[in-house]
N, CA, C and O atoms as a GROMACS GRO file, in nm:
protein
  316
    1UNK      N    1   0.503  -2.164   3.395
    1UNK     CA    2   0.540  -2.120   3.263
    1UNK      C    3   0.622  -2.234   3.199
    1UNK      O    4   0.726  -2.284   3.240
    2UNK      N    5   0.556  -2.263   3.096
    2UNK     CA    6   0.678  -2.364   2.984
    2UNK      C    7   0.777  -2.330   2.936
    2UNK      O    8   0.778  -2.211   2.966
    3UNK      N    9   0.888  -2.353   2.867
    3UNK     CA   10   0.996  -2.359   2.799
    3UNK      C   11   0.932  -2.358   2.648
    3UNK      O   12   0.848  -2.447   2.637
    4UNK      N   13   0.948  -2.289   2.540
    4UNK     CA   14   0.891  -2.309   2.393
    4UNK      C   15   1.029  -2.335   2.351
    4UNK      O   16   1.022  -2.398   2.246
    5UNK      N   17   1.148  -2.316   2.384
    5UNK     CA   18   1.266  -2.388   2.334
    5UNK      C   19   1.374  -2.393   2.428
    5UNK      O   20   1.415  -2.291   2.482
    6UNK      N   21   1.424  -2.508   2.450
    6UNK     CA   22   1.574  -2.538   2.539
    6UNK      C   23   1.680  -2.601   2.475
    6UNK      O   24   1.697  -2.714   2.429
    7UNK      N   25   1.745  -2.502   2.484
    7UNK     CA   26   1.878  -2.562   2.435
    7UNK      C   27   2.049  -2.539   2.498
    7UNK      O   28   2.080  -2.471   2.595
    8UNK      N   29   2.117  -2.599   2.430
    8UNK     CA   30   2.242  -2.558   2.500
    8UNK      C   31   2.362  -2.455   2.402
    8UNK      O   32   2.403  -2.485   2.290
    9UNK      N   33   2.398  -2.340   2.477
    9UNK     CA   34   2.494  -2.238   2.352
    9UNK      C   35   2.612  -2.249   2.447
    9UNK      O   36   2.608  -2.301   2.558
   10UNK      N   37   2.704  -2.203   2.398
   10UNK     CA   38   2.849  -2.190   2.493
   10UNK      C   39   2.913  -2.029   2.388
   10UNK      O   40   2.898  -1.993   2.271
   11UNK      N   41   2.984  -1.974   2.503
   11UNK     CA   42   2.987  -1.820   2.499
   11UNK      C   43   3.150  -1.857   2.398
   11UNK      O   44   3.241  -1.930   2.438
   12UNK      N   45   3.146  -1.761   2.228
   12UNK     CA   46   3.279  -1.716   2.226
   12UNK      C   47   3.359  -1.718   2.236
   12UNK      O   48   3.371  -1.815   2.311
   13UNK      N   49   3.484  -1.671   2.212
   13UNK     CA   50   3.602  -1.626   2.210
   13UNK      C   51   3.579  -1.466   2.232
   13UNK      O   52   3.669  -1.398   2.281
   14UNK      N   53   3.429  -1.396   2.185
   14UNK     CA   54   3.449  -1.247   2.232
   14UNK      C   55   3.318  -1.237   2.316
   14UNK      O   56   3.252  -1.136   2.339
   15UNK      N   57   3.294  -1.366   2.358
   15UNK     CA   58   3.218  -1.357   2.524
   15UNK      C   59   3.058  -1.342   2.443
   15UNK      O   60   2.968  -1.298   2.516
   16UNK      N   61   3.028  -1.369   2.328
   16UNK     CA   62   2.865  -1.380   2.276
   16UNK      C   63   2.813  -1.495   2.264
   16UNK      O   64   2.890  -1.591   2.267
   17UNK      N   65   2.701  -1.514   2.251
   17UNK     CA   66   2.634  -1.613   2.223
   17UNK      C   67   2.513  -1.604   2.126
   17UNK      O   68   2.453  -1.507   2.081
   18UNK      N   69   2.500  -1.717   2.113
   18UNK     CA   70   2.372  -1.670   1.921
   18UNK      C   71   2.203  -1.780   1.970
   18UNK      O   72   2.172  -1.894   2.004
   19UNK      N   73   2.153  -1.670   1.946
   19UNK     CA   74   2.020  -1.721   1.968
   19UNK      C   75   1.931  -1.776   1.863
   19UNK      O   76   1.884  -1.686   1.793
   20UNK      N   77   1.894  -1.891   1.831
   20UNK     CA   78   1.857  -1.927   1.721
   20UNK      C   79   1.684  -1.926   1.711
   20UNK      O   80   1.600  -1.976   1.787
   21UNK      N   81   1.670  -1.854   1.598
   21UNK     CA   82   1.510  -1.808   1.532
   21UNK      C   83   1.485  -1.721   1.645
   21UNK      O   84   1.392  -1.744   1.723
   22UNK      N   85   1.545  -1.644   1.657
   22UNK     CA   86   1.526  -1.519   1.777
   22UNK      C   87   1.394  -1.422   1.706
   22UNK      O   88   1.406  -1.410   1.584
   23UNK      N   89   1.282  -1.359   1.763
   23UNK     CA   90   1.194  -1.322   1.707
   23UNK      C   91   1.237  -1.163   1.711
   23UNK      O   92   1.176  -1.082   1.640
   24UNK      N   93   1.313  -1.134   1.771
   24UNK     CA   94   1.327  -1.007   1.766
   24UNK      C   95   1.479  -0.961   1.769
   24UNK      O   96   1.563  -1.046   1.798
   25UNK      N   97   1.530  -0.805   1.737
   25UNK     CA   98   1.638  -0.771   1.702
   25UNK      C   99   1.692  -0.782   1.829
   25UNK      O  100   1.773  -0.868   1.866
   26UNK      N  101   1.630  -0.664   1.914
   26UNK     CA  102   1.702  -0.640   2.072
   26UNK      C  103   1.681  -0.675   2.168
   26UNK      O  104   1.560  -0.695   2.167
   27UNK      N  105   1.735  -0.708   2.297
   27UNK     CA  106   1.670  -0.753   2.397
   27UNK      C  107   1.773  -0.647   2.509
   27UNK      O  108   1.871  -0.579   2.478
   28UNK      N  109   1.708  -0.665   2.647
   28UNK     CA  110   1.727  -0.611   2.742
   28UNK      C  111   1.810  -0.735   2.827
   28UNK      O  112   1.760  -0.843   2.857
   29UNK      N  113   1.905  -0.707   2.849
   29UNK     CA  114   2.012  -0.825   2.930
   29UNK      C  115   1.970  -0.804   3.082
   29UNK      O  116   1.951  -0.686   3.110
   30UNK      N  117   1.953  -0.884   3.172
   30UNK     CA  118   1.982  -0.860   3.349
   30UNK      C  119   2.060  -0.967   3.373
   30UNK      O  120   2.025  -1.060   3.302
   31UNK      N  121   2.161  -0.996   3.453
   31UNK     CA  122   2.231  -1.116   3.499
   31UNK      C  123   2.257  -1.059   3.590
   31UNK      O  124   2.306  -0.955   3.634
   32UNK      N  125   2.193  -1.190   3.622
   32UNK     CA  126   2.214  -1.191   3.812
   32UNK      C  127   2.333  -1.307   3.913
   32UNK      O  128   2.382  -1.414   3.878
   33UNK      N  129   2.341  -1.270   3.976
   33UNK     CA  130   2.468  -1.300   4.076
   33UNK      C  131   2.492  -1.422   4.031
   33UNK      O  132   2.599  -1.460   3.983
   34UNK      N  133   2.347  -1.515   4.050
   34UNK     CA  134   2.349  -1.701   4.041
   34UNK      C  135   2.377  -1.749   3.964
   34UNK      O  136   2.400  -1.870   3.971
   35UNK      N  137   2.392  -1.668   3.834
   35UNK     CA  138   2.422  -1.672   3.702
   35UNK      C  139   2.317  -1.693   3.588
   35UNK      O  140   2.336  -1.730   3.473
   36UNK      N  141   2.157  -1.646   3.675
   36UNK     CA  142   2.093  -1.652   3.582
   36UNK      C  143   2.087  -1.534   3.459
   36UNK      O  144   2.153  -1.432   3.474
   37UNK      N  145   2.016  -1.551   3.354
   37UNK     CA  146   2.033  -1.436   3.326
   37UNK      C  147   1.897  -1.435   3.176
   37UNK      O  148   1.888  -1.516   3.084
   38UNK      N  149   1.791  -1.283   3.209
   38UNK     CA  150   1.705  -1.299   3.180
   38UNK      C  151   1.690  -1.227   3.058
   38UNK      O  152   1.739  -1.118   3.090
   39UNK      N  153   1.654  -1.217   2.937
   39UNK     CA  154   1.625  -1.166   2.860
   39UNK      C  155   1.477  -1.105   2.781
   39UNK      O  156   1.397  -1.187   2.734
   40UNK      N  157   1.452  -0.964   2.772
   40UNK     CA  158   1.355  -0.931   2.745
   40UNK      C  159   1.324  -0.852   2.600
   40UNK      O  160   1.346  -0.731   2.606
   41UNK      N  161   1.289  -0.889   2.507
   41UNK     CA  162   1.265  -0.808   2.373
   41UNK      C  163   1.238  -0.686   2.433
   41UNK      O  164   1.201  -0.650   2.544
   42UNK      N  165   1.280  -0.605   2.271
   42UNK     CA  166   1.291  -0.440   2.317
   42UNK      C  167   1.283  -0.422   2.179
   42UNK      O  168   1.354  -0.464   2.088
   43UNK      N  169   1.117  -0.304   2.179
   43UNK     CA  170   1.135  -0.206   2.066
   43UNK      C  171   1.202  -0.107   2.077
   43UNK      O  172   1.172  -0.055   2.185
   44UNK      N  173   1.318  -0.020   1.998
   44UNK     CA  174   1.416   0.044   2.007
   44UNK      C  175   1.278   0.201   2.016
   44UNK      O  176   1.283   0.274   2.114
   45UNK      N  177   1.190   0.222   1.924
   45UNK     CA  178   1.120   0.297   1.943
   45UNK      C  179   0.927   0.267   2.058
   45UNK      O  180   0.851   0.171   2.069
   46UNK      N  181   0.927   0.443   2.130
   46UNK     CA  182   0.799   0.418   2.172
   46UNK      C  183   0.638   0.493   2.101
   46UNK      O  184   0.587   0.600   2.067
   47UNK      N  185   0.613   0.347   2.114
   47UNK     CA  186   0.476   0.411   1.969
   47UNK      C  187   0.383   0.516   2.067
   47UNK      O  188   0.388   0.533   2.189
   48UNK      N  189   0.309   0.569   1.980
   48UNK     CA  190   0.202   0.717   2.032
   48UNK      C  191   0.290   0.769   2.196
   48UNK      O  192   0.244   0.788   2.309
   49UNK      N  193   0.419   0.778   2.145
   49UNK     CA  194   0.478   0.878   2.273
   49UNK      C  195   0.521   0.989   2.195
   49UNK      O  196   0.569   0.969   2.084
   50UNK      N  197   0.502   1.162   2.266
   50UNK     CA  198   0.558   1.244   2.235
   50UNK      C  199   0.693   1.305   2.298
   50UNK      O  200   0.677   1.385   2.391
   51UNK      N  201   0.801   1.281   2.265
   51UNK     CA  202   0.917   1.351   2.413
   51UNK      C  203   0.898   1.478   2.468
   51UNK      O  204   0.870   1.562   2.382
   52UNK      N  205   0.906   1.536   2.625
   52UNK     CA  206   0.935   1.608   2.641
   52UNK      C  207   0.954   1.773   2.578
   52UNK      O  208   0.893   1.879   2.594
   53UNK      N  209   1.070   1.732   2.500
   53UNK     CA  210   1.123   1.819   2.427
   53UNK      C  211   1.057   1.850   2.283
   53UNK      O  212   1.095   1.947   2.217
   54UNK      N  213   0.967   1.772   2.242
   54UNK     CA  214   0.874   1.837   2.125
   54UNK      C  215   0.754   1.866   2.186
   54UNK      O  216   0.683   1.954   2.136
   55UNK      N  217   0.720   1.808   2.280
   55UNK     CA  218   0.570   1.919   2.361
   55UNK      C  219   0.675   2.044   2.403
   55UNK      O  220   0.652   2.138   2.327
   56UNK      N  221   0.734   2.062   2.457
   56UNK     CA  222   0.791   2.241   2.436
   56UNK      C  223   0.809   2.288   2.379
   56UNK      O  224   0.790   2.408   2.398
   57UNK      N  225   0.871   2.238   2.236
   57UNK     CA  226   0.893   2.303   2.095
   57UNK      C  227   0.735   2.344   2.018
   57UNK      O  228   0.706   2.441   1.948
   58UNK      N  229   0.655   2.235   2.062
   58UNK     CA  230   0.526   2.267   1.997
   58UNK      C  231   0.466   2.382   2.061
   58UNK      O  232   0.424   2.475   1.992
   59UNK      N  233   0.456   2.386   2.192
   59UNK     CA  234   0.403   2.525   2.315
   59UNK      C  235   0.478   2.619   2.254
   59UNK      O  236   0.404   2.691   2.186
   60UNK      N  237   0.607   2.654   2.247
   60UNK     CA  238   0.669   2.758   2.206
   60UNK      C  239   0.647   2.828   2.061
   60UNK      O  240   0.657   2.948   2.033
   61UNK      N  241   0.618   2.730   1.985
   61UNK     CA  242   0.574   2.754   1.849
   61UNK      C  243   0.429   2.796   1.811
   61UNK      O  244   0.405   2.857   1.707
   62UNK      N  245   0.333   2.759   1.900
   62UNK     CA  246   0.200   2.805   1.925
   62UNK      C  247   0.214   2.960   2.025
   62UNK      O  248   0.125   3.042   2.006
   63UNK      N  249   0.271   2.979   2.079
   63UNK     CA  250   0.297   3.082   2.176
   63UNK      C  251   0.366   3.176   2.054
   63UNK      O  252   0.334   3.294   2.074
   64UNK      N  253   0.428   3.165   1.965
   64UNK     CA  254   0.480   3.245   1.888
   64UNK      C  255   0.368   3.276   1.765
   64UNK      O  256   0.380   3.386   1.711
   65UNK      N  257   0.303   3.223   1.736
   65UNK     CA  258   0.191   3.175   1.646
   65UNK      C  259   0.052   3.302   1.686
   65UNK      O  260  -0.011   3.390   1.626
   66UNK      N  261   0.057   3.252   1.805
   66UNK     CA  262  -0.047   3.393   1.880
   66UNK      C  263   0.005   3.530   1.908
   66UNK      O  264  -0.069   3.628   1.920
   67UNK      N  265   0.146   3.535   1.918
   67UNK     CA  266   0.172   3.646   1.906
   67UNK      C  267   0.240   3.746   1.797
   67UNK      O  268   0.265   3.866   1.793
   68UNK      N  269   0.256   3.639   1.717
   68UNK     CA  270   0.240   3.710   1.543
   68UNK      C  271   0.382   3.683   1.519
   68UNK      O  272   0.444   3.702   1.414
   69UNK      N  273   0.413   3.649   1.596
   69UNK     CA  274   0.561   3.632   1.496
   69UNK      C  275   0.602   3.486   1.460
   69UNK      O  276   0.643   3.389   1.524
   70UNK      N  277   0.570   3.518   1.309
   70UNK     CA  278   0.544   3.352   1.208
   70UNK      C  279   0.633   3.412   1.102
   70UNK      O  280   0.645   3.532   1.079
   71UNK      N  281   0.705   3.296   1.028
   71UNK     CA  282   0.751   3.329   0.903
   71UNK      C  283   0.633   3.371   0.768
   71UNK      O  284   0.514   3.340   0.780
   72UNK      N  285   0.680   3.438   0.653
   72UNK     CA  286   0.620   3.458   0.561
   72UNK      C  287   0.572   3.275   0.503
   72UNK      O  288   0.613   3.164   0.538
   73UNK      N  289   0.470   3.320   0.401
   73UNK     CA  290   0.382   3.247   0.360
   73UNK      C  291   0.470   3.132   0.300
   73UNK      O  292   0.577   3.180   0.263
   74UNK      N  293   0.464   3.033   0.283
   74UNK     CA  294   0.489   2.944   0.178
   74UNK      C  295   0.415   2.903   0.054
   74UNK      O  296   0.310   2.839   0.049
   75UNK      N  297   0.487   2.950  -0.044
   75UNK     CA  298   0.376   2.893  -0.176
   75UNK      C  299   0.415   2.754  -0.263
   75UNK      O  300   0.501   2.706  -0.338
   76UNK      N  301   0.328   2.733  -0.218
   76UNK     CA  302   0.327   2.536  -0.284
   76UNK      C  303   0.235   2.554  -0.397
   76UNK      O  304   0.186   2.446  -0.431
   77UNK      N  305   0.211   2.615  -0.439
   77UNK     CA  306   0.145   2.628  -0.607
   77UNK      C  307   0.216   2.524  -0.696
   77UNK      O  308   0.160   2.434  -0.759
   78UNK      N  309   0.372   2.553  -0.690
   78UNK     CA  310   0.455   2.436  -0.771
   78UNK      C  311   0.423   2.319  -0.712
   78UNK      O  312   0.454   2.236  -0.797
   79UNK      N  313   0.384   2.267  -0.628
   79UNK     CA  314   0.349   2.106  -0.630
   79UNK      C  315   0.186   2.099  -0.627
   79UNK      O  316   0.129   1.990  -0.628
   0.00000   0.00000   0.00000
């Protein structure tokens, strides 16, 4: 694997360092003992995932759906 940029940063007064033309917002920190320390971009969100907790909200809401208990109608005539 190549290097696409090397350079030299020195850490702070509040222990950061600045990454220059960084392609992305977040990254995932690991530092390890030797003092390496690896960095991995991170989308804060995960695309076509549903959580947990809205596949149960959706089951529960279909389960209520079949057994008739739904709110009254909504009328969107005004839009």
């Amino acid at each position: 694997m190549t290097a696409v940029k090397d350079y030299t940063v020195h850490i702070d007064s509040k222990k950061r360092i600045t990454l220059r033309g960084a392609l992305y917002q977040y990254y995932n920190v690991r530092e390890y003992d030797n003092g390496c320390i690896i960095l991995e971009p991170r989308e804060l969100t995960v695309p076509d995932g549903i959580s947990a907790r809205t596949l149960e909200d959706m089951d529960r809401a279909i389960s209520n759906f079949k057994k008739g208990e739904v709110s009254p109608v909504v009328d969107l005539s005004d839009f």
